[in-house]
C-alpha positions as CSV (number, residue, x, y, z in Angstrom):
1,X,-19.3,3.3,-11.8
2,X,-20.3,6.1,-9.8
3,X,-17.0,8.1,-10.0
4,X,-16.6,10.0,-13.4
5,X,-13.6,8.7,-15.0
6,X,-12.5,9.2,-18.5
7,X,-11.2,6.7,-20.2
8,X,-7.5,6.6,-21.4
9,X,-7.1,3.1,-22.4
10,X,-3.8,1.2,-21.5
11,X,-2.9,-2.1,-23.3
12,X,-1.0,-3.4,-20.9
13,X,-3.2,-6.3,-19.0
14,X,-3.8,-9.9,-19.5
15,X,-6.7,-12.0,-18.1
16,X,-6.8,-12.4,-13.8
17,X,-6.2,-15.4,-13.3
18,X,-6.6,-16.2,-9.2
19,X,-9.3,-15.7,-6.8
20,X,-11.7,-12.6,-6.4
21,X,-10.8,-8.9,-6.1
22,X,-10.0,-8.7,-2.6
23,X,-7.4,-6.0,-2.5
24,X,-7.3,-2.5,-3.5
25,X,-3.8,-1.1,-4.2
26,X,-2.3,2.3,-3.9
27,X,0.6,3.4,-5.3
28,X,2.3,7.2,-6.1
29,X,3.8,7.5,-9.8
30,X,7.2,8.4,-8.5
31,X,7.5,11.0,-11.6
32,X,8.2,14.2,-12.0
33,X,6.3,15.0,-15.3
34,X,3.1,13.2,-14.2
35,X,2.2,13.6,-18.4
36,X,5.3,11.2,-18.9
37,X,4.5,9.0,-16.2
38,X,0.9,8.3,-17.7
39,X,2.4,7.9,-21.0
40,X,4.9,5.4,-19.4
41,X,1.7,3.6,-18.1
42,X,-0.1,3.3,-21.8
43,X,3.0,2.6,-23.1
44,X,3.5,-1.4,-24.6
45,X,7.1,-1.3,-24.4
46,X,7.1,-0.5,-20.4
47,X,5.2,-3.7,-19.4
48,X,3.3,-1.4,-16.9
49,X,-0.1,-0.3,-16.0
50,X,-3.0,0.1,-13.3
51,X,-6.9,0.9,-13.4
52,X,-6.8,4.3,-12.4
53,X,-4.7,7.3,-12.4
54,X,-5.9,10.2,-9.9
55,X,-4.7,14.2,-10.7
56,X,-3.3,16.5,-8.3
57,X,-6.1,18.2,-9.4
58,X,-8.6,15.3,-8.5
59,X,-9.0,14.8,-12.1
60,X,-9.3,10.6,-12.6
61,X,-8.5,8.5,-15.5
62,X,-9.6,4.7,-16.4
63,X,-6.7,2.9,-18.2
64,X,-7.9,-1.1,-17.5
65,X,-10.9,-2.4,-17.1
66,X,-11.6,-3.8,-13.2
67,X,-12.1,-7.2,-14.6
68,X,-8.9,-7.3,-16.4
69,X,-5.5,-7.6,-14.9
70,X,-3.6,-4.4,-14.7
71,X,0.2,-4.4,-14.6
72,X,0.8,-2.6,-10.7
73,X,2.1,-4.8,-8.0
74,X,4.9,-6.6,-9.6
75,X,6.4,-9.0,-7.5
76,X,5.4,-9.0,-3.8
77,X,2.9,-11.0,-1.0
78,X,0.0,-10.2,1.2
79,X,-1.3,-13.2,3.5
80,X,-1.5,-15.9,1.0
81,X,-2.0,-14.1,-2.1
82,X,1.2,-14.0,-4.6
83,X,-0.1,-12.9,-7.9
84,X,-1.7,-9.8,-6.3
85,X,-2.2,-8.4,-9.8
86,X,-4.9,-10.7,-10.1
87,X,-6.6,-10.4,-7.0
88,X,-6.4,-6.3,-7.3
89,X,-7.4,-2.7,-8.5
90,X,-4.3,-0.7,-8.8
91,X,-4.6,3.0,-8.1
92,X,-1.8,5.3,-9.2
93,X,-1.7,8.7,-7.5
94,X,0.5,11.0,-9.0
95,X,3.3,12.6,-6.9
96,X,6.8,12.7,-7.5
97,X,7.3,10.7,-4.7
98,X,10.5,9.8,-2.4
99,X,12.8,11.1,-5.5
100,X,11.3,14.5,-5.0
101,X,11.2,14.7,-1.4
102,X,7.6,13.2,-1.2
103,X,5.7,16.5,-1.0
104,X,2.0,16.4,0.3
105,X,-1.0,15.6,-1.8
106,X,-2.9,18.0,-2.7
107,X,-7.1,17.9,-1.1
108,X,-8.2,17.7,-4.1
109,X,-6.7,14.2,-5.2
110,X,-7.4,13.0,-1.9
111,X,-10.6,14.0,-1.7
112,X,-11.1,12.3,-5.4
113,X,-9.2,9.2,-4.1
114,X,-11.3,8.7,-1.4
115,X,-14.5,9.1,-3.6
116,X,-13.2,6.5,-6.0
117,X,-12.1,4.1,-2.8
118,X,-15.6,3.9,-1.5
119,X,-17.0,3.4,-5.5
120,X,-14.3,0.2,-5.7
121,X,-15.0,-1.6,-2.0
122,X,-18.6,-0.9,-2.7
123,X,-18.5,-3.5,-5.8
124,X,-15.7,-6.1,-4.6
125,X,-15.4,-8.0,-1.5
126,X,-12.4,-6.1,-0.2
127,X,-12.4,-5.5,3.6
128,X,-10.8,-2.4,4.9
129,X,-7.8,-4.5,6.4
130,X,-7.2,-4.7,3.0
131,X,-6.7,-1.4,0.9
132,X,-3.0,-1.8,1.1
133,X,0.2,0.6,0.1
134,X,2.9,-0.7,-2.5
135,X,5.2,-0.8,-0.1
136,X,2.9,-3.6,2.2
137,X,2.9,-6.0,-0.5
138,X,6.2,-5.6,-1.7
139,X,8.7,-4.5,1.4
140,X,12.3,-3.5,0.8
141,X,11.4,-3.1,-3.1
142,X,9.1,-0.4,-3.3
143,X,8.2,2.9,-0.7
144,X,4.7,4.2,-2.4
145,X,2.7,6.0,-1.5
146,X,5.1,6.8,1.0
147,X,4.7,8.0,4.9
148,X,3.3,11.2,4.0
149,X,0.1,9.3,2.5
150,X,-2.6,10.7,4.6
151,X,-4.0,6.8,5.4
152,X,-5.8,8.7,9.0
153,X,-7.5,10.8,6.6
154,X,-8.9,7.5,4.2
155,X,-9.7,6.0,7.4
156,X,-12.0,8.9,8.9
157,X,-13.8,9.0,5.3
158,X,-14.3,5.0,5.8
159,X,-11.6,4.0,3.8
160,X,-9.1,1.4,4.8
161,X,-7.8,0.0,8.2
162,X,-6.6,2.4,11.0
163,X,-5.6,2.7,14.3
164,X,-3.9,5.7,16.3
165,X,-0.6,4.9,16.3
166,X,1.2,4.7,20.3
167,X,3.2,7.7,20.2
168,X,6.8,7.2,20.3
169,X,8.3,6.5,23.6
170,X,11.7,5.3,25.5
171,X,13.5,4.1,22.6
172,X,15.3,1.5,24.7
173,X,12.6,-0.5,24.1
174,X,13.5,-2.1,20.7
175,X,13.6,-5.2,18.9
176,X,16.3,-4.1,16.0
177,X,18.3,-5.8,13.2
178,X,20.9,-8.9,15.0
179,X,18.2,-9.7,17.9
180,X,16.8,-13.1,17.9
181,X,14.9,-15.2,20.4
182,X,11.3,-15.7,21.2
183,X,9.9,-12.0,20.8
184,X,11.8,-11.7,17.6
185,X,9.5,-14.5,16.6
186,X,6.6,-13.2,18.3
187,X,7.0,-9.6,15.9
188,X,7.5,-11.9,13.0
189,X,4.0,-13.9,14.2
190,X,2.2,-10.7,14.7
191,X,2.9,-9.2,11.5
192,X,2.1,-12.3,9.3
193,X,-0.8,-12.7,10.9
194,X,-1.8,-8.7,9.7
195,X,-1.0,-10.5,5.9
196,X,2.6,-9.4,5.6
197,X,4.7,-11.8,3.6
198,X,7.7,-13.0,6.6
199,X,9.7,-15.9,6.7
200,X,9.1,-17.3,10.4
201,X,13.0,-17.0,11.4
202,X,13.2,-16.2,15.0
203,X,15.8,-13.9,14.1
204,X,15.7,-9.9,13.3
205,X,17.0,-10.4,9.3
206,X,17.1,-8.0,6.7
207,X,13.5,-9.2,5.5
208,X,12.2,-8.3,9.4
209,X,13.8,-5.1,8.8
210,X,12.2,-4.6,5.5
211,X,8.8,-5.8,6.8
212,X,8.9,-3.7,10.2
213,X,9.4,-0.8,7.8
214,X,7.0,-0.6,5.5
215,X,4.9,-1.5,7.7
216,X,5.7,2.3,9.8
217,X,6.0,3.8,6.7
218,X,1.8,3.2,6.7
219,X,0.6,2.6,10.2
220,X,3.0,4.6,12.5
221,X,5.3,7.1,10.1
222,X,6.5,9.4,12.7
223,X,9.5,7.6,12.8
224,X,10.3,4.9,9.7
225,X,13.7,2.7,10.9
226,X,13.3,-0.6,10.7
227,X,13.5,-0.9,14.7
228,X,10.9,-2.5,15.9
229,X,9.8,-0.2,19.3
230,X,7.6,-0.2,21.8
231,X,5.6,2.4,19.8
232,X,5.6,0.2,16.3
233,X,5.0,-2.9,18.5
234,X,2.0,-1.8,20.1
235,X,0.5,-0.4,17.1
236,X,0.3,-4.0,15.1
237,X,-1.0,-5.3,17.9
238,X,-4.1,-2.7,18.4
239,X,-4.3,-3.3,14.4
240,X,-4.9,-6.8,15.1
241,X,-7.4,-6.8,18.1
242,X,-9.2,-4.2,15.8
243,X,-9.2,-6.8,12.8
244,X,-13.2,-8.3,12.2
């Protein structure tokens, strides 16, 4: 690979099992002690791993090899994939994450994530509309890498899918948690057709809610709520005339 990693093997992976390597995954390590939570990732007893871990300091490790199945997603959905283990590169940034009031990351490890993106997409067929947060594939259950995951920056560098987000307006606007009817249905439509996992209900459930969320938390994180406004609304939809 073109990225200098060093290896720190993990043994926690199994064969893949499902399809090609179509997604690339990114997740924070959501620990304090980012020694402990790489030790928590090579560890057999945790049932947990990814491919790579990237340093604050830009520093990255190799802990499974791409061809093997690495331990990341857990349980979760995008468009019709539900092993996404199989069908994905896991990426662990480490931050403390939501625990520890999500502080920034650092240029460095972005600028060393981004190198290690483009190394990745350039040896799978993974499309942009596909390098995916935690929190896409899995909504409700997880929040990496979190709002403050500089996704505009990726984008710029020619990483990942992006659109300027409609700034926030009138919040009268809204599709939120109790509505049903036909544009309930239409936001559920919309975002299954982007590749989130939705149950077509026609009403505004808890899973909408979950969905609507994650899905600000990485495409329009000025305001993460679970109400569906004319802001988030408009968004998906220039993410889906911009799809190829």
């Amino acid at each position: 690979m073109g990225v200098a990693a060093a290896p720190h093997p993990s043994p926690n992976h199994g064969p893949r099992t499902d399809g090609p390597i179509d997604i690339l995954l990114l997740h924070y390590t959501g620990m304090p002690d980012h020694d402990q939570a790489l030790a928590w990732l090579c560890d057999p007893e945790s049932g947990v791993s990814a491919h790579y871990v990237v340093h604050e300091d830009g520093r990255v490790l190799s802990l499974v090899p791409e061809d093997r199945r690495a331990w990341h997603a857990g349980r979760g959905q995008w468009a019709d994939v539900s092993d996404v283990n199989s069908r994905s590169i896991g990426i662990e940034i480490a931050n403390i994450g939501h625990p520890g009031g999500l502080p920034d990351y650092a240029d460095a490890q972005v600028d060393a994530l981004i190198a290690l993106c483009h190394d990745i997409v350039g040896r799978h067929p993974i499309p942009p509309h596909r390098v995916l947060a935690h929190s896409d594939v899995a909504p409700g259950r997880k929040l990496d890498p979190g709002e403050k995951f500089p996704w505009a920056r990726l984008a710029a560098a020619g990483v990942g899918h992006w659109v300027a987000p409609k700034p926030l307006a009138d919040a009268s606007e809204v599709l939120r948690p109790g509505d049903d009817g036909a544009p309930t249905l239409a936001l559920q439509q919309m975002l299954a057709l982007y590749g989130y996992g939705i149950e077509i209900t026609g009403a505004f459930d808890r899973q909408t809610e979950a969905v609507v969320t994650a899905f600000q938390r990485h495409f329009r994180p000025a305001r993460v709520d679970g109400v569906a406004d004319h802001s988030t609304i408009e968004t998906l939809r220039r993410l889906l005339e911009a799809l190829p």
